[in-house]
N, C-alpha and C positions, 0 to 999 in steps of 0.2 A: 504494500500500500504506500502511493506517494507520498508527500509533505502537504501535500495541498488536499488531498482527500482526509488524513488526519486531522485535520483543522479544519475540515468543515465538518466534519463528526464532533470535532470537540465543540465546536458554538452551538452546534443543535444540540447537546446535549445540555449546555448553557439553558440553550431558551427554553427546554422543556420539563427542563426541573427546578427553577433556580430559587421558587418558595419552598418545598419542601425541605430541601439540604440549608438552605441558610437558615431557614425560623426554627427548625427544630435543634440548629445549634445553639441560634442564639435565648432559647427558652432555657436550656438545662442549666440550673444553678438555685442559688437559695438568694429567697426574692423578699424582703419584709416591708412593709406597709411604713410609707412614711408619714400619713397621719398614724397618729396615737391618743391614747384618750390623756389627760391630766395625772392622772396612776400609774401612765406605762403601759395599756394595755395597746394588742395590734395583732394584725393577724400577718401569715407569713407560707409563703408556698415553694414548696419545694418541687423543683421538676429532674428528673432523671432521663437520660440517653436513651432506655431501653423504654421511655413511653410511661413510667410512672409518674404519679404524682400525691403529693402530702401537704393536707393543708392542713394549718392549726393557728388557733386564737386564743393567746391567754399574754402575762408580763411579757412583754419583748425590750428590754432598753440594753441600748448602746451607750459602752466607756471605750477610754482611749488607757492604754498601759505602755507601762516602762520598766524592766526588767535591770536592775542593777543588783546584780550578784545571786544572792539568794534570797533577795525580797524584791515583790513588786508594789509598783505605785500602780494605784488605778483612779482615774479622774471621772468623777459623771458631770458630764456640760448639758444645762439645760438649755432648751429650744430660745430663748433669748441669749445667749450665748456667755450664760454666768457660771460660774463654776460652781456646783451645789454640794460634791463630795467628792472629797479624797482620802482614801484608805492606801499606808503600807504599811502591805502584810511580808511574812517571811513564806516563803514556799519550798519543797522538796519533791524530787519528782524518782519514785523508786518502781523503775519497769512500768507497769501501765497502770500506775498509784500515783497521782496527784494529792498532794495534799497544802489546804493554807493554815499558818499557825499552828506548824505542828506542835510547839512547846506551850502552847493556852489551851487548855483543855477545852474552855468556856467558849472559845471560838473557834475551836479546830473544825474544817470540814474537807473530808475524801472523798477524792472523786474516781471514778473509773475513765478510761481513753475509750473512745469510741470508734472506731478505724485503725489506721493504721497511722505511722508516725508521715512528716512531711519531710525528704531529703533535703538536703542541705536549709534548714528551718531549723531555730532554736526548739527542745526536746518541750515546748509548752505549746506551742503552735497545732490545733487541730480542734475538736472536739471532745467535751471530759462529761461525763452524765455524773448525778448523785441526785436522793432523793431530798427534796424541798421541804423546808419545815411544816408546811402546808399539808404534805402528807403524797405529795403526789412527784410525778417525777420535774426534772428538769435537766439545763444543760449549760454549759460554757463556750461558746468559741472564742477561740484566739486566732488572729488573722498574724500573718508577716508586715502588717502596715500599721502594727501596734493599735489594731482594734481589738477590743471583746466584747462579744453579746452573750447577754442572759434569756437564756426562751426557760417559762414557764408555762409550756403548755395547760388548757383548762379544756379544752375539744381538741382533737385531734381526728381525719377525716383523710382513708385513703381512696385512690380510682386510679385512673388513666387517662391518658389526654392525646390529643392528637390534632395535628394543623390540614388545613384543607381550603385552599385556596386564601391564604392569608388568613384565615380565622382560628381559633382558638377553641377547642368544643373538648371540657371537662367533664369525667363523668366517675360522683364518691358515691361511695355505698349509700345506700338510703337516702340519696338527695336528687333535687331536677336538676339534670344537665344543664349545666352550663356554656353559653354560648359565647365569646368574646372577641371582637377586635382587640387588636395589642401593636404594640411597636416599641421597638429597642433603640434606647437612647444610649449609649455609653454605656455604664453602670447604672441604669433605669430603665423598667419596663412599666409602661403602660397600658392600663388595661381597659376597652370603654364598651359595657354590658348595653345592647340596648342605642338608645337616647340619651341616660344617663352621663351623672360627670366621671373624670378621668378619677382612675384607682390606681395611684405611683406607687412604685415600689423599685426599693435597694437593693443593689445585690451582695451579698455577703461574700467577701472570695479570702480564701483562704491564703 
């Protein structure tokens, strides 16, 4: 086969798939709501490569962290951009055992890893689960860009999702399918149900 018939195979093959292969890349990642309520609440979807999808609604807030030695600083900035709380704590990280203040009893809490570790990332970078005082579970991430989010799920809601001519068509156990237009802004996606207003959301990257 010529150079010139390879290339025109390859542009038809451009024009005949070119939402499929890009929107279902640009979907897969962990996506959380940038409105939230006054308490922190927000919901958050998670999309996978092979077609699934996890939504949940419960605490979601965002800190910024700074890791000197064997304690970290963690900052929470509120949405006027004041600084509301800063904690440092000491940390110890033993095989897939997280733990902060391991020397205060009163404040000690261990967490489990949840994945696998990130190569070449400090050994805190990923995901750590433990159970919430609440009674139910929750989780940590740590990103390489010195974020950490707190998700405290309260619903959580699995299905599958799939794109179809630009659209967005969700489908959780026990619930009506959901239908959406969306568009990928950088590190935002857009969601807009309907008539309805836009539904932003951040993406979380490790």
């Amino acid at each position: 086969m010529n150079i010139t018939k390879r290339i025109t195979i390859l542009i038809l093959l451009i024009w005949l798939f070119p939402v499929s292969v890009s929107a279902e890349d640009s979907m897969v990642g962990i996506w959380s709501s940038l409105a939230r309520t006054k308490g922190g609440l927000g919901s958050q979807w998670v999309f996978t490569k092979e077609g699934k999808v996890t939504h949940t609604f419960g605490a979601l807030v965002d800190f910024k962290y700074e890791i000197k030695g064997n304690r970290i600083k963690t900052t929470f900035q509120g949405t006027d951009q004041t600084i509301n709380e800063v904690t440092d704590e000491e940390f110890t990280i033993d095989g897939e055992t997280l733990t902060l203040n391991p020397r205060t009893p009163d404040r000690k809490q261990v967490m489990k890893r949840a994945g696998k570790p990130y190569k070449g990332a400090h050994a805190l970078v990923g995901v750590w689960t433990y159970t919430h005082y609440t009674g139910g579970p929750a989780l940590m991430r740590y990103s390489r860009e010195g974020i950490v989010q707190l998700s405290v799920p309260f619903r959580t809601l699995a299905g599958t999702y799939r794109i179809n001519q630009g659209v967005l068509n969700i489908e959780l156990a026990d619930q009506k399918a959901i239908t959406s237009k969306f568009k990928r802004d950088n590190n935002l996606l857009i969601l807009t149900e309907g008539t309805t207003a836009e539904n932003k959301y951040m993406e979380f990257r490790y």
